[in-house]
Wavefront OBJ file of the C-alpha trace (Angstrom):
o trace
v -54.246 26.531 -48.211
v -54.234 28.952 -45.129
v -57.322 28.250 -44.317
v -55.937 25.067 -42.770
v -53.118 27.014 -40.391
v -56.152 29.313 -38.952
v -57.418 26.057 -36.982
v -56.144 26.573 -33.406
v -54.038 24.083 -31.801
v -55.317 21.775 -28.923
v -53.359 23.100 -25.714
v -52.003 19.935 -23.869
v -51.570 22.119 -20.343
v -54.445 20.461 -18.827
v -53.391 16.965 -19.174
v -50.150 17.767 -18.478
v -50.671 19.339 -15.249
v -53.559 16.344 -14.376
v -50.387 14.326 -15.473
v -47.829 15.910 -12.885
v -50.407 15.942 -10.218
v -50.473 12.004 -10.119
v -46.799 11.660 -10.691
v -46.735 14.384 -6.968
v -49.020 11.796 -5.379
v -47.466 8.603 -6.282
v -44.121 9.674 -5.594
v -45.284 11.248 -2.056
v -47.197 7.773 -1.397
v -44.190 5.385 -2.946
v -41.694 7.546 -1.714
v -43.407 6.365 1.755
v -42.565 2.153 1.031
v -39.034 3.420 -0.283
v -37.955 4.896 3.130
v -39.788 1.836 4.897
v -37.328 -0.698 2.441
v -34.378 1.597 3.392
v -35.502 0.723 7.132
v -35.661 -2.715 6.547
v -32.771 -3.174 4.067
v -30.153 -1.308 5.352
v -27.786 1.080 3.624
v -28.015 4.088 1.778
v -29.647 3.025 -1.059
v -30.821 -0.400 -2.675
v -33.610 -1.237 -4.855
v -36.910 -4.173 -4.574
v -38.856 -5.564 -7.220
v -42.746 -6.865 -6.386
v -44.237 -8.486 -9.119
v -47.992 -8.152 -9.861
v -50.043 -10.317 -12.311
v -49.598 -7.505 -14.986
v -45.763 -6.749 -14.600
v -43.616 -5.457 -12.150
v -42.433 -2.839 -10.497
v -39.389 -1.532 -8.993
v -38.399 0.958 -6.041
v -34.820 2.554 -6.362
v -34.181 4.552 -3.258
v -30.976 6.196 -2.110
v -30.515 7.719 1.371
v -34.077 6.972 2.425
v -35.665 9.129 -0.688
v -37.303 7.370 -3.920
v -34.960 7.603 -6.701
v -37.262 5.988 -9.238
v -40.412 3.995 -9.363
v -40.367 1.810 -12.300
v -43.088 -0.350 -13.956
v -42.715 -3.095 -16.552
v -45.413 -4.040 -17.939
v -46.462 -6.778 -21.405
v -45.615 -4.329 -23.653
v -43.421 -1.496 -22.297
v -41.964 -0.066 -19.226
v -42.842 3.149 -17.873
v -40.646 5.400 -15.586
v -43.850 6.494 -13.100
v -41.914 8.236 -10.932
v -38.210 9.585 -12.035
v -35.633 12.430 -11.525
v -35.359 12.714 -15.776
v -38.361 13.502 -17.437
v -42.250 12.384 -16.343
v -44.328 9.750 -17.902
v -46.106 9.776 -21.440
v -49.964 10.097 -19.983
v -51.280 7.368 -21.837
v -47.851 4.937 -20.034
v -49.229 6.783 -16.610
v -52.585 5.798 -17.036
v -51.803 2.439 -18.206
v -49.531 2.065 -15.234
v -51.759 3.558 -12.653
v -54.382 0.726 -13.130
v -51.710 -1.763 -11.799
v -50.837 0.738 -8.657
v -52.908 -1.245 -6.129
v -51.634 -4.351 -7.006
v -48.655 -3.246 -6.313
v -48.882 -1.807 -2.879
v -50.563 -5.071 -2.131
v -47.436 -6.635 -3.155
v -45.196 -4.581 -1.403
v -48.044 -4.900 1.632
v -47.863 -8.970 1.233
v -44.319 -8.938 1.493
v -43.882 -7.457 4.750
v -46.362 -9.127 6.024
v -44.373 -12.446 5.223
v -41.810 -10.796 7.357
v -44.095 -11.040 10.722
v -42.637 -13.405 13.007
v -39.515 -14.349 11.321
v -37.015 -13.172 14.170
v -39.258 -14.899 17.171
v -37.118 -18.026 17.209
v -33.928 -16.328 17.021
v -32.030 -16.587 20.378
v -30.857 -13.469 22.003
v -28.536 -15.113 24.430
v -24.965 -15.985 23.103
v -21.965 -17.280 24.688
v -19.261 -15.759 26.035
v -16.767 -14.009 23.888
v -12.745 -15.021 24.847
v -11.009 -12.200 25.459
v -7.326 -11.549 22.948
v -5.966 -9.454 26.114
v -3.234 -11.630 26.725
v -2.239 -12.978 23.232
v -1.730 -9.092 22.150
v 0.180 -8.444 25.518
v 2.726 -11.110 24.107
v 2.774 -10.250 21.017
v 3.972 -6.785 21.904
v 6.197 -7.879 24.127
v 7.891 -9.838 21.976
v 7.420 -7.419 18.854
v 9.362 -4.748 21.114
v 11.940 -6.407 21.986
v 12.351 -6.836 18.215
v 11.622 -3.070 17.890
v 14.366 -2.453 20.223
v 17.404 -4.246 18.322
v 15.895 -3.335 15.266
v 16.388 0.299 15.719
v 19.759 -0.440 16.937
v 20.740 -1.697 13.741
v 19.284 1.326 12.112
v 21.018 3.534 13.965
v 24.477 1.692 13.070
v 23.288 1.937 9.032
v 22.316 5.550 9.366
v 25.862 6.326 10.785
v 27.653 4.113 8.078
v 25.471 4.769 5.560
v 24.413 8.559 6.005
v 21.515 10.337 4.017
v 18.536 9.893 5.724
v 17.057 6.324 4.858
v 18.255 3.161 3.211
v 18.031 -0.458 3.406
v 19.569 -3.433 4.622
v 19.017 -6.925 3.920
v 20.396 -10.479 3.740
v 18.623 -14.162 4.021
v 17.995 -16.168 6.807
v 16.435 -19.505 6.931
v 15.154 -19.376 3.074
v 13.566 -15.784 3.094
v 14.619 -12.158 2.227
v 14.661 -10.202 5.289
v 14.902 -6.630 4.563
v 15.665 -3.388 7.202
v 14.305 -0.507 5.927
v 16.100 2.169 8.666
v 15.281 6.509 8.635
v 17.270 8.740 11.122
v 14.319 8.146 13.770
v 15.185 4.205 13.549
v 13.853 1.471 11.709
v 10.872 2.024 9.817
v 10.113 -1.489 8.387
v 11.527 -5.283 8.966
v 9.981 -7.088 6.270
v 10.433 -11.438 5.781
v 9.927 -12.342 2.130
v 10.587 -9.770 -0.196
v 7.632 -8.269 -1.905
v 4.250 -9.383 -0.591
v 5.766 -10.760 2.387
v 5.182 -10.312 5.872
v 5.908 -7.119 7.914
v 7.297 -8.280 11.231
v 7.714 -4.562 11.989
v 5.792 -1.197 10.409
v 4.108 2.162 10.862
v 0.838 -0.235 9.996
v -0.999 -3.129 11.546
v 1.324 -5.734 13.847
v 1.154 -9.328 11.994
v -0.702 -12.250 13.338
v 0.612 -14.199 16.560
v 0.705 -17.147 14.475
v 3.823 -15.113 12.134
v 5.491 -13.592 15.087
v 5.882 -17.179 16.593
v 7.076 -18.234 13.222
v 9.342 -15.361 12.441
v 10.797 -14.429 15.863
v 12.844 -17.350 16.641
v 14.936 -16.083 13.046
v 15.914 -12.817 14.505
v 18.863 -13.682 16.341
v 19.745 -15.319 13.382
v 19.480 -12.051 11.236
v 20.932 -10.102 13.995
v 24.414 -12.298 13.360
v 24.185 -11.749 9.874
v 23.934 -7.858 10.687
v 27.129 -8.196 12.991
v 29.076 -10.375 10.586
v 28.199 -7.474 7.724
v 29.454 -4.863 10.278
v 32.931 -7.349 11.113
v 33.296 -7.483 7.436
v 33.416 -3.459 7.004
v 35.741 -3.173 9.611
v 38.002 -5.845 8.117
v 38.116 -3.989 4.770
v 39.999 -1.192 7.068
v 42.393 -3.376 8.092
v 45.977 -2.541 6.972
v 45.172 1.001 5.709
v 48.272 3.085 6.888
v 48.126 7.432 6.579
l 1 2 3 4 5 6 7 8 9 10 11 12 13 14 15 16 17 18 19 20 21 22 23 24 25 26 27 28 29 30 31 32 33 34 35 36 37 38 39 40 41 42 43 44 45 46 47 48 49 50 51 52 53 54 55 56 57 58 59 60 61 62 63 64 65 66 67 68 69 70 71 72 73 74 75 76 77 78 79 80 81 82 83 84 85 86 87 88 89 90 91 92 93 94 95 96 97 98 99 100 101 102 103 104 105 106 107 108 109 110 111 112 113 114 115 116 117 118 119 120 121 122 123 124 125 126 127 128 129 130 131 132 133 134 135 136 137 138 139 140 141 142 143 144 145 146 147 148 149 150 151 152 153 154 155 156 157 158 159 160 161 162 163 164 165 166 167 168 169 170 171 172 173 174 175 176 177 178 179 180 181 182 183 184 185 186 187 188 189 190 191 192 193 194 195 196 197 198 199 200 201 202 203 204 205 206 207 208 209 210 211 212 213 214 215 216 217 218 219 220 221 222 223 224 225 226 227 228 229 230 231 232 233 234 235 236 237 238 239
């Protein structure tokens, strides 16, 4: 019975390192069409398929470096080139026979490429300028700036603390005043999800200023009819 544990076993270094000495060599020679798909793609990483008559294969780059070179075959799918662990030999082998065809896909498809931009024009028309539409609108959003921060000013005194809100409706909508000691920090029309005639963000379209400015005033007299009312609930109080 020991007899049979004295037989030496077959050391599997020399295919192994035959093995990783193809996988170095396809993955310096594929990692050359992944950078040249990252050129031509765009991005920092993406991935192409090229089909062969015995399967396909797959290039997975990221930042211009192969990430994987995959090929499915009729029966299985190999992982030639990956950052986990490298191929069965046999899968390698089988693979490798199918290598060429692939670079002469990959090689086909640029070359389908050649001459596909020549007809483009690379004269366009001339681009209107939003110069004066954005002069307006800031015009008009700072004189709304400046009676906003009026009003603030009045809250914070009545008010105290250092931010609240005021609001009432004009026209339909919730307007809302949201004031800090430094002025107002928002005018919003419509509540939640509505439109920010004032912020700390981006200004609002033209299109909504147009819309929304001629309602100021309006909200302005509902602000001085609030303040007329506080001052009437004073009225008559004797010390």
């Amino acid at each position: 019975m020991t007899e049979e544990f004295n037989v030496p076993a077959e050391s599997t270094d020399e295919a192994a390192e035959r093995r990783d000495e193809v996988v170095a060599r396809v993955r310096d020679h594929a990692g050359t069409i992944a950078r040249e798909l990252a050129l031509l793609q765009g991005g920092d990483y993406g991935k192409r398929t090229f089909e062969t008559d015995r399967g396909e294969w797959t290039v997975k780059y990221e930042a211009g470096e192969l990430q994987f070179l995959l090929f499915e075959g009729r029966r299985a799918e190999t992982y030639v080139v990956s950052t986990h662990q490298p191929p069965d030999p046999e899968a390698l082998a089988d693979a490798m026979t199918d290598y060429g065809n692939f670079v002469a896909s990959f090689n086909e498809y640029v070359r389908s490429l050649d001459g596909v931009l020549d007809e483009v024009p690379a004269e366009f028309p001339e681009v209107a300028s939003t110069e004066s539409v954005v002069a307006e609108r800031e015009r008009v959003l700072g004189r709304v700036r400046e009676v906003a921060d009026r009003m603030a000013h009045q809250l914070a005194r009545y008010e105290g603390g250092e931010y609240g809100t005021w609001g009432t409706r004009v026209a339909g909508n919730r307007w809302e005043l949201k004031w800090d000691e430094g002025g107002a920090s928002y005018l919003r029309v419509g509540g939640e999800g509505g439109i920010y005639l004032l912020s700390q963000y981006q200004p609002p379209s033209a299109h909504d200023v147009r819309r929304l400015a001629e309602d100021v005033p309006a909200f302005v007299e509902a602000f001085n009819e609030y303040v007329e009312d506080l001052d009437a609930s004073l009225d008559g109080v004797a010390l």
